[in-house]
C-alpha positions in Angstrom: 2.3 9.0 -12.4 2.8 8.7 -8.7 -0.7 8.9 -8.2 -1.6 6.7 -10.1 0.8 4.6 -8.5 -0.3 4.8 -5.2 -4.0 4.0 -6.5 -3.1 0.7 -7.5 -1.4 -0.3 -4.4 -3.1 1.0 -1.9 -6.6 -1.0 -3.9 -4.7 -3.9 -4.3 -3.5 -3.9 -0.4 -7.4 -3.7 -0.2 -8.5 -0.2 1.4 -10.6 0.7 -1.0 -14.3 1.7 -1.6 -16.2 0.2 -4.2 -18.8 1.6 -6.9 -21.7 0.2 -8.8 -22.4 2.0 -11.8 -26.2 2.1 -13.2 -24.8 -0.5 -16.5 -23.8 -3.3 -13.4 -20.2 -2.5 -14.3 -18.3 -1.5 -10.7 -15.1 0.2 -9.7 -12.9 0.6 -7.0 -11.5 3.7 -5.6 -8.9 3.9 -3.1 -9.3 5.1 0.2 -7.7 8.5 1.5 -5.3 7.4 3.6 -3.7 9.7 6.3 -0.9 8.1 8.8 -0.8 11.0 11.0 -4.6 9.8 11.7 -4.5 6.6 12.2 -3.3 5.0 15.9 -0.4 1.8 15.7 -2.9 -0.9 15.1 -4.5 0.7 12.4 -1.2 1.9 10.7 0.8 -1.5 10.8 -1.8 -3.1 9.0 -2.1 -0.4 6.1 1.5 -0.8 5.9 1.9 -4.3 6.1 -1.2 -5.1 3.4 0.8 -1.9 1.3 4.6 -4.0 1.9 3.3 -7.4 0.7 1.9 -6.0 -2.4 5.2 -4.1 -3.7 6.9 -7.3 -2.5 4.9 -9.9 -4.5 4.6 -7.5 -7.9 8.3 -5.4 -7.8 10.6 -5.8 -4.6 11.1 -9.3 -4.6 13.4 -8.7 -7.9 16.0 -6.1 -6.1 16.0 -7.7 -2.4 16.2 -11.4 -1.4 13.6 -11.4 1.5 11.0 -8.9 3.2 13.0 -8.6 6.3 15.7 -6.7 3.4 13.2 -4.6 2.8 12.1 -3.5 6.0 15.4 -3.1 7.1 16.2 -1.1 4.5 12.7 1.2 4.8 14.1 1.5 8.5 17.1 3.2 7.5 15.9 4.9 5.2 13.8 6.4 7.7 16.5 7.5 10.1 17.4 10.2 7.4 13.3 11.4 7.8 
């Protein structure tokens, strides 16, 4: 699912909290995040830790360098 989806990536950009559970075992949940909240600073590094994880597990197989990909999320959101 989508959800799902965003979970993974947005723990393995690393905004995330963490849990101990009483048997030592931990987990990590991600962390809300809102972009309409957030000032520049804050927002270019979510989306720059969230851009190099689809690029190193899925993008790098469609596009031939990051600067693709951002070029394309920029038209993309022209159409926003």
């Amino acid at each position: 699912s989508f959800d799902a989806f965003r979970e993974w990536v947005t723990v393995q950009a690393g905004f995330y909290t963490e849990h101990f559970y009483p048997d030592g075992s931990r987990g990590r949940r991600a962390k809300s995040i809102a972009f309409a909240s957030m000032d520049e600073t804050e927002f270019q590094q979510v989306y720059k830790a969230v851009l190099n994880v689809l690029w190193n597990w899925i993008l790098f197989r469609k596009f031939s360098s990051l600067e693709e990909v951002e070029n394309v999320a920029a038209h993309l959101l022209e159409f926003a």
